[in-house]
C-alpha positions as CSV (number, residue, x, y, z in Angstrom):
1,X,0.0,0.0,0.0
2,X,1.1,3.4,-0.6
3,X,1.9,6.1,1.8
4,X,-1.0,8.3,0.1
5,X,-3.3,5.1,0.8
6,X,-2.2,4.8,4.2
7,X,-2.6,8.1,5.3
8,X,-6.2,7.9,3.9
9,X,-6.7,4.8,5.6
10,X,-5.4,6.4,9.0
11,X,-7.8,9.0,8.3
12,X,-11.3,6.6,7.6
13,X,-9.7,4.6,11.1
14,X,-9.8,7.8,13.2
15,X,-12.8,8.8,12.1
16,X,-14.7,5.1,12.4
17,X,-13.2,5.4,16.4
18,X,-14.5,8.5,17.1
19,X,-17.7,8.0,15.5
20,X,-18.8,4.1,15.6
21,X,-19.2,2.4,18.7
22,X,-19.9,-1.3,16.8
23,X,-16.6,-1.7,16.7
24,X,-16.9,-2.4,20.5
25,X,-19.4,-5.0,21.3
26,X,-18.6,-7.4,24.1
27,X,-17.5,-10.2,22.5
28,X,-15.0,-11.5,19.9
29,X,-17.3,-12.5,17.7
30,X,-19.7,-9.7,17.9
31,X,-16.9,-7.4,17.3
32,X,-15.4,-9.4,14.2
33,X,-18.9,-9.9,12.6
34,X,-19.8,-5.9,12.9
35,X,-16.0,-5.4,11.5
36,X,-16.1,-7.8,9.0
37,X,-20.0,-6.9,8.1
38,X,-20.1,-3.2,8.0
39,X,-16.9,-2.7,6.0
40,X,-17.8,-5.9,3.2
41,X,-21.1,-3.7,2.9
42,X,-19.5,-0.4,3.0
43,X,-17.5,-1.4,0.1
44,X,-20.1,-2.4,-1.8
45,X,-22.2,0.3,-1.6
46,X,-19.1,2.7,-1.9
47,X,-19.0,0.4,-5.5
48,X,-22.4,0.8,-6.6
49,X,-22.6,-2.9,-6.0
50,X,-26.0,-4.8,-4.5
51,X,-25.9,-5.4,-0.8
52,X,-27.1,-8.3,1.3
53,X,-30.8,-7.7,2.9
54,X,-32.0,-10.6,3.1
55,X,-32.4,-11.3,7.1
56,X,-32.0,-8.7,9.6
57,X,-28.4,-9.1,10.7
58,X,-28.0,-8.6,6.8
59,X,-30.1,-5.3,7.0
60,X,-28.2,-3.9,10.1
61,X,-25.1,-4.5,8.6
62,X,-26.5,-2.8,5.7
63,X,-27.8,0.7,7.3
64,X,-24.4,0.3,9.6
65,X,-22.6,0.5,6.7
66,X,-24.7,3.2,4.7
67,X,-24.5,5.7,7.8
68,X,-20.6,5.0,7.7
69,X,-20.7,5.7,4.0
70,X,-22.6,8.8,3.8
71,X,-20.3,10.3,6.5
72,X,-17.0,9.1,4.6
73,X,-18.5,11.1,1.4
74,X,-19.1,14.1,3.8
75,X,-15.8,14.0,5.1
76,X,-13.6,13.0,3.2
77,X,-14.4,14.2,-0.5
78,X,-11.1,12.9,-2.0
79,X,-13.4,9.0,-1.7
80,X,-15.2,10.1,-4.8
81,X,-12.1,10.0,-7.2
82,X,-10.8,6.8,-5.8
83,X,-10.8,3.9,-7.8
84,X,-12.4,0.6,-7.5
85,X,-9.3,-0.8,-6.7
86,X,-8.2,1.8,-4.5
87,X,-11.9,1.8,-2.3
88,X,-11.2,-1.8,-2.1
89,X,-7.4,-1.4,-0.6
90,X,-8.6,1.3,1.6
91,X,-11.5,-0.4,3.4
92,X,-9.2,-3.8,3.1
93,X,-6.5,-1.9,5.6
94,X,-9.6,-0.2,7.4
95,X,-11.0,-3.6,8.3
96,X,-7.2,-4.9,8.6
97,X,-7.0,-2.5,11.2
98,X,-9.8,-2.3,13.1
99,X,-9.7,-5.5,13.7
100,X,-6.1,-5.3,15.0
101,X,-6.8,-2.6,17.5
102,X,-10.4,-4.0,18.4
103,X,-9.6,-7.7,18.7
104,X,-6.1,-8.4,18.4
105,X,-4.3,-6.2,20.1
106,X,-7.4,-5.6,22.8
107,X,-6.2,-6.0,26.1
108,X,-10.0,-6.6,27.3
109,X,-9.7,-10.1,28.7
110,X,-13.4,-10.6,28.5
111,X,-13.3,-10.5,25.0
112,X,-13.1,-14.2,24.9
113,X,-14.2,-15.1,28.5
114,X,-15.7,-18.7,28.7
115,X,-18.7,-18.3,30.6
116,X,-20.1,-15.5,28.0
């Protein structure tokens, strides 16, 4: 990834933590399926592509991922002359990311906790 793609995905990261709490669930696996949910859909409506709506996880991921979109157009105005391939690196290292500082590298021991 280039330094120019990096500092843009810096930039969507910073925002997403200061604006998203879905990131932060309780659990692992709620954290890694909002993550992994909200950005797969964010991409694809940042692509003009069809989105998944078929049962209601699918349709909260969906509206997640459509607030998250309409603020990164309002934000961040340089998103409108990316290309496909470039959307698709940037939310890549956005979700890369996230994940990492959410899941990873959390130091929330509950995160996995057996008896949750």
């Amino acid at each position: 990834m280039t330094s120019v793609l990096s500092s843009k995905v810096d930039e969507l990261y910073h925002y997403v933590q200061e604006r998203f709490l879905w990131q932060f669930y309780s659990r692992t696996w709620d954290r890694t399926e909002n993550i992994d949910g909200i950005v797969a859909e964010g991409t694809c409506i940042l692509l003009g592509e069809a989105t998944k709506r078929d049962t209601p996880t699918e349709r909260l991921l969906a509206v997640e991922a459509k607030v998250m979109v309409d603020d990164f157009h309002a934000r961040f105005p340089w998103l409108k002359d990316a290309t496909a391939e470039e959307v698709r690196v940037l939310m890549s290292g956005l979700r890369e990311k996230l994940t990492d500082v959410a899941i990873t590298s959390s130091k929330n021991h509950e995160l996995n906790h057996t008896l949750y």
